[in-house]
N, C-alpha and C positions, 0 to 999 in steps of 0.2 A: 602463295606460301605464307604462313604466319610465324614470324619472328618470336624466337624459344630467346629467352631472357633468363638467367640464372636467377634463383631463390634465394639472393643475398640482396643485403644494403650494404655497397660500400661506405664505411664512414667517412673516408678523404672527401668522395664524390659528394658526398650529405653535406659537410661542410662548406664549400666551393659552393654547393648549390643555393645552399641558405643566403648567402654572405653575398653571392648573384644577387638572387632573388631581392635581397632587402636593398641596394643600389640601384637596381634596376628601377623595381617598384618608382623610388624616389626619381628616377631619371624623368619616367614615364611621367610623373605628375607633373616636373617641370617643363616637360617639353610642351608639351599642351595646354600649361598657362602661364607661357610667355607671349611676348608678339611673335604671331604669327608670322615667319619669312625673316624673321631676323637672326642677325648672328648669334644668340643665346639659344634657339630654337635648335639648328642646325649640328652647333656645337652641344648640346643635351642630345640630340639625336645621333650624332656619331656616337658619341659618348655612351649610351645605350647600347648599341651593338657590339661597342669593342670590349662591353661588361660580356654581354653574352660568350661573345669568341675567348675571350681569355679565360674565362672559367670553362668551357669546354675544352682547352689547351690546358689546363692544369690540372683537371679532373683525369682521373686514372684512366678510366676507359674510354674508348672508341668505338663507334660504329662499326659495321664489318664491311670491306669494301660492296660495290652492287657490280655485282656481274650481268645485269643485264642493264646495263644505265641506260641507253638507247629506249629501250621499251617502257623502266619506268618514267622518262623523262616525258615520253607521247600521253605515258596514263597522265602526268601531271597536266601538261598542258590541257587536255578533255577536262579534267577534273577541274581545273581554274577557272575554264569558259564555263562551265555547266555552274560552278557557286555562282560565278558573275549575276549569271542569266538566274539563279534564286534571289540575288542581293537588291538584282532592281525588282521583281515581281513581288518582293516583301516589301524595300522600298515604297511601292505605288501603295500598295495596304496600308503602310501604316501613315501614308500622308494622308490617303481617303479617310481616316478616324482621326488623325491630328495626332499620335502618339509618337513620341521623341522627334517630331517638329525640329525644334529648336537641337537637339542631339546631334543628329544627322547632318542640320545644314552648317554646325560649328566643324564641324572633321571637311565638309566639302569645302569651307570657308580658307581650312589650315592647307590642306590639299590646292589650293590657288591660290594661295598666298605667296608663291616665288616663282623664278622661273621654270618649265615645268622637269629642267632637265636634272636640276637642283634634287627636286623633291622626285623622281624617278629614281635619283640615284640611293638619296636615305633610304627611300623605301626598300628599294632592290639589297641595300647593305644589311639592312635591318631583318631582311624577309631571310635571307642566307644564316644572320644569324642566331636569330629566334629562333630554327630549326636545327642546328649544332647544337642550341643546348635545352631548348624545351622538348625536342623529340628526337636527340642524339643523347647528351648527357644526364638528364633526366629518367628518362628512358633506362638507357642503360643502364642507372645506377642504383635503380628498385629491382623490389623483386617482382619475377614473372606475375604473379598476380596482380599487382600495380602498377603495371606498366601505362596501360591505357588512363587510368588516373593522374599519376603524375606527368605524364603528357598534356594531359589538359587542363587540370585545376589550378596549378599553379601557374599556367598562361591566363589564363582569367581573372588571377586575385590581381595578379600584379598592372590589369589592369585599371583597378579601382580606385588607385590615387589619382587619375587622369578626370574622374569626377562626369566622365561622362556615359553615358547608360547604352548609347548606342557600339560605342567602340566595346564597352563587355560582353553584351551582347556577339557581336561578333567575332571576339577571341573565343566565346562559346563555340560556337557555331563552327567557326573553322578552326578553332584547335582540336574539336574533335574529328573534324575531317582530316586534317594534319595528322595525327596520331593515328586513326585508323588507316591512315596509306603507309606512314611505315610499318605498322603490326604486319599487315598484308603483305606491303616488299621486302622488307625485312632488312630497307636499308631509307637514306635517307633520300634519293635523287625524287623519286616522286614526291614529296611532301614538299621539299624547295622545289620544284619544278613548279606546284600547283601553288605554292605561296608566292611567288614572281608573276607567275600570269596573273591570278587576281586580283594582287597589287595592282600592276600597272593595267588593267582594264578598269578597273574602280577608281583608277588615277586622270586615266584620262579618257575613258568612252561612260562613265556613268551619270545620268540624266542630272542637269542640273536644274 
């Protein structure tokens, strides 16, 4: 089923989202260049999520509950193992040519830089709430015709203060996967489901 979004911009939601957006941005740049596993790090990363979650609690609208959570949660999980299993087989490509080399092994580098329960847990916070408001409030608060845009674009910009090509790339890549599993479910349980598994498979089963 593809999720019917009304032909309005909410303006509260517009604000909220902008006002995200530009602290988040900032969050992102800092977290990624400080030290690696330390408290600055951690605290920029919570920090980061609880921008997301509070602007989707402030914004007007809400997702519509999923009545079949159960089933979307199974498509998530497939849907997570199967990016996985793209991530290393692109991976392996782009080491074989030498391109984003140095990209790649700086996110694997931050990714083992603490204990791994630590950095399971941001991730897992972070994956929850990137999809509350880049494919919950966002979402909702365009109209039908940009939905699947403001789903994804603005996951992407915001990640280009983080200065690195590989993690853009990737917000590419899976924020349109993200965004076309809620168009599809019409809610949000599959897009978290599949941002959790991939996280933490890319956490801790991806080739180092």
């Amino acid at each position: 089923m593809t999720v019917v979004v009304p032909d309005v911009v909410d303006p509260r939601s517009t604000r909220v989202a902008v006002v995200a957006l530009v602290v988040g941005a900032a969050l992102i740049g800092l977290t990624l260049n400080v030290e690696d596993g330390s408290w600055e790090f951690f605290t920029a990363g919570f920090a980061l999520a609880a921008t997301w979650v509070v602007a989707y609690i402030l914004a007007p609208t809400k997702s519509r509950p999923d009545r079949r959570r159960l089933v979307d949660a199974g498509i998530g999980v497939l849907a997570g193992t199967a990016m996985f299993g793209i991530f290393i087989a692109g991976s392996w490509l782009l080491h074989r040519i030498h391109l984003f080399d140095d990209a790649v092994d700086e996110l694997l580098r931050t990714a083992d830089s603490s204990a791994v329960g630590w950095v399971l847990t941001l991730a897992g916070v972070n994956a929850v709430a990137e999809e509350l408001f880049f494919r919950g409030t966002l979402i909702d608060a365009a109209g039908g015709r940009f939905a699947m845009a403001v789903g994804v674009v603005p996951y992407v910009v915001a990640t280009v203060p983080s200065g690195n090509v590989a993690l853009v790339i990737a917000a590419a890549v899976m924020g349109t996967v993200f965004a076309g599993l809620r168009g599809r479910t019409g809610a949000l349980t599959a897009s978290i489901t599949t941002h959790l598994t991939w996280s933490a498979l890319m956490i801790l089963a991806f080739p180092r």
